[in-house]
ROKE-348706 format. One record per residue (C-alpha): residue number from 1; residue in three letters; x, y, z. Coordinates in pm, 1 decimal, padded with zeros to 6 digits. Layout:
<num=NUM, residuo=ALA, c1=X, c2=Y, c3=Z>
...
***
This chain:
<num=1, residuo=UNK, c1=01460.4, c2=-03506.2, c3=-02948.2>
<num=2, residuo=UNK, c1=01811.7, c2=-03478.5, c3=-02904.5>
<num=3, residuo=UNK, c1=01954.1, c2=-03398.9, c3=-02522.3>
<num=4, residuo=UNK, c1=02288.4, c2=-03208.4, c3=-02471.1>
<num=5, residuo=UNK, c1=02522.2, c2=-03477.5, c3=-02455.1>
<num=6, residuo=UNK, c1=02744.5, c2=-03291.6, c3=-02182.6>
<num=7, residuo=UNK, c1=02438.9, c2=-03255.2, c3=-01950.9>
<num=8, residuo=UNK, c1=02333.0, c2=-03643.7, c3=-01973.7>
<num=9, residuo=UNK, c1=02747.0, c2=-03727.0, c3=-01939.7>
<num=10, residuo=UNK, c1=02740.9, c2=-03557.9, c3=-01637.7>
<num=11, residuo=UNK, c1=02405.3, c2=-03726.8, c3=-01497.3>
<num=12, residuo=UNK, c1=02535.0, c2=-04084.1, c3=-01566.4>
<num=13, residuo=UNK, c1=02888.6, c2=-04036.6, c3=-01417.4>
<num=14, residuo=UNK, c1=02713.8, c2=-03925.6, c3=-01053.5>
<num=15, residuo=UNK, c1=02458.5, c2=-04187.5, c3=-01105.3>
<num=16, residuo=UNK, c1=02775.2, c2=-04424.5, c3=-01129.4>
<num=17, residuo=UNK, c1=02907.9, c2=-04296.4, c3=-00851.4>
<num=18, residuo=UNK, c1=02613.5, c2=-04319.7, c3=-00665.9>
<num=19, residuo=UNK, c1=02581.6, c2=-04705.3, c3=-00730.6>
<num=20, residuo=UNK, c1=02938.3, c2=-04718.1, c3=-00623.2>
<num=21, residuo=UNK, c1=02890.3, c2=-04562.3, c3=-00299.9>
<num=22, residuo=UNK, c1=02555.4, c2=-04755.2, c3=-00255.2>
<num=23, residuo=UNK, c1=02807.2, c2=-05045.9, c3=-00229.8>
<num=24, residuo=UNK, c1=03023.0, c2=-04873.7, c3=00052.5>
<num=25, residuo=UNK, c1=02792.6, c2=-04772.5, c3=00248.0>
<num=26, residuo=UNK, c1=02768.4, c2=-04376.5, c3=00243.3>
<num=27, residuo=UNK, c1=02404.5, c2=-04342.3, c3=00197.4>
<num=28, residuo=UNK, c1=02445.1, c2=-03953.7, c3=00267.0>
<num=29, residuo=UNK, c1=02649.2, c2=-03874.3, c3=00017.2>
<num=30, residuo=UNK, c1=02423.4, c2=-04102.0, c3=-00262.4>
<num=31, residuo=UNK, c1=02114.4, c2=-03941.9, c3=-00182.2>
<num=32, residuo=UNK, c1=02345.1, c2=-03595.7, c3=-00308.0>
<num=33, residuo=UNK, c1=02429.7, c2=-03726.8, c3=-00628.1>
<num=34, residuo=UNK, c1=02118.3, c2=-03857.0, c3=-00725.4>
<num=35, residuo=UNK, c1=01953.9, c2=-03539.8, c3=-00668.4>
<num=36, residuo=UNK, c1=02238.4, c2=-03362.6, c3=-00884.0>
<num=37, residuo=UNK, c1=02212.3, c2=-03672.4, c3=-01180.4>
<num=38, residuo=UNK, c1=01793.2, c2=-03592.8, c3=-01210.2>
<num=39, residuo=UNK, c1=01901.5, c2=-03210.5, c3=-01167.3>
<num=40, residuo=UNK, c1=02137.4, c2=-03234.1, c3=-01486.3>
<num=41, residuo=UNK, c1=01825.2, c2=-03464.6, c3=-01657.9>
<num=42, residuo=UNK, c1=01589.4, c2=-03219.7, c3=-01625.6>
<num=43, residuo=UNK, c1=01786.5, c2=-02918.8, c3=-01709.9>
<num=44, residuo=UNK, c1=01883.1, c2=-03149.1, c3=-02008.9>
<num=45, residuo=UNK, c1=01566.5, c2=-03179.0, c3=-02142.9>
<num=46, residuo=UNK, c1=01497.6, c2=-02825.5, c3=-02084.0>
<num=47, residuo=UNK, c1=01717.5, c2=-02717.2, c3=-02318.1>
<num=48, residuo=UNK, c1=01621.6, c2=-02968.9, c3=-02535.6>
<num=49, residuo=UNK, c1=01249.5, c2=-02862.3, c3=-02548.9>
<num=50, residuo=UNK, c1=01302.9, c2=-02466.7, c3=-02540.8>
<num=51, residuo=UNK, c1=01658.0, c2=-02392.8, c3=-02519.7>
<num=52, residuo=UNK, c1=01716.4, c2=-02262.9, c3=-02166.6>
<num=53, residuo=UNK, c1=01678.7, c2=-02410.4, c3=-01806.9>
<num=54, residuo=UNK, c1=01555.9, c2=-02262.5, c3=-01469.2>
<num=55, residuo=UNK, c1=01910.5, c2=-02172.7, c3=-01272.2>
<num=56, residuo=UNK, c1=01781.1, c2=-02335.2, c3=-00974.1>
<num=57, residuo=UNK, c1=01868.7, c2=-02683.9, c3=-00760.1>
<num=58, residuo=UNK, c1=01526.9, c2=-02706.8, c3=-00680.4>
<num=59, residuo=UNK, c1=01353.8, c2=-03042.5, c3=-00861.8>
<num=60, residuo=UNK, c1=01012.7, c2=-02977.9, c3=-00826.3>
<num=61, residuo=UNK, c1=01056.8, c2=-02603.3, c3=-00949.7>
<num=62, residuo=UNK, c1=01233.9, c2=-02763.9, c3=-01279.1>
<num=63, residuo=UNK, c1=00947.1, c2=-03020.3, c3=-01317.4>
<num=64, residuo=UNK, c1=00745.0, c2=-02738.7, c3=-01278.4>
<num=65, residuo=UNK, c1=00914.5, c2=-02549.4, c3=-01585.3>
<num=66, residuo=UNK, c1=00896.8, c2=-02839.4, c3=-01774.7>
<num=67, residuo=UNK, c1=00557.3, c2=-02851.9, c3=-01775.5>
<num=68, residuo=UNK, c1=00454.9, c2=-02511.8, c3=-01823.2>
<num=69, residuo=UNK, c1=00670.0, c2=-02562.8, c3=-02165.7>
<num=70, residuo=UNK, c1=00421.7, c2=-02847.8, c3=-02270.0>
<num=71, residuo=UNK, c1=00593.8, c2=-03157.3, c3=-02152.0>
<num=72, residuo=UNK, c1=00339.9, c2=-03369.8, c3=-02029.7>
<num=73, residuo=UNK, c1=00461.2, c2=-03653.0, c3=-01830.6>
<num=74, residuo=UNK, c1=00205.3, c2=-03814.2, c3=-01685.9>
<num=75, residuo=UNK, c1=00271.8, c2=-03817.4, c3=-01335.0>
<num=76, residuo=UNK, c1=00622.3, c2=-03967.1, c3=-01380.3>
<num=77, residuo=UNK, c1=00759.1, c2=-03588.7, c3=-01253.5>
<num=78, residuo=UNK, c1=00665.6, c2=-03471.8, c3=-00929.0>
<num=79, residuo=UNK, c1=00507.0, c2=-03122.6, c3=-00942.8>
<num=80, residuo=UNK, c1=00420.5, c2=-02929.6, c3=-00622.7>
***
């Protein structure tokens, strides 16, 4: 399975950036981009595995999608 390149770009640039500002200190703002890196991951494989994604922010509502389509992962996605 192939993932949309642009989608898993995106993800590793904030998780860069996240590292980065692990370093200086701004917690806050690290916590924000890894919730937007695992939101572009999930909406990545999404699209891989059916072609469309959930327009939502919510994580646990696109774990949730991803298993109705059949991806089992288990455990390693929280659900509910």
């Amino acid at each position: 399975m192939e993932l949309p390149r642009e989608w898993i770009e995106r993800a590793g640039f904030l998780m860069r950036q996240a590292r980065r500002n692990i370093e200086e200190g701004a917690y806050w703002f690290v916590c924000f981009e890894v919730h937007q890196a695992v939101e572009f991951y999930l909406k990545a494989l999404s699209i891989s595995l059916v072609g469309i994604h959930p327009y939502t922010h919510d994580l646990v509502e696109l774990s949730e999608f991803l298993r109705e389509a059949g991806l089992c992962a288990g455990g390693a996605l929280p659900v509910g």
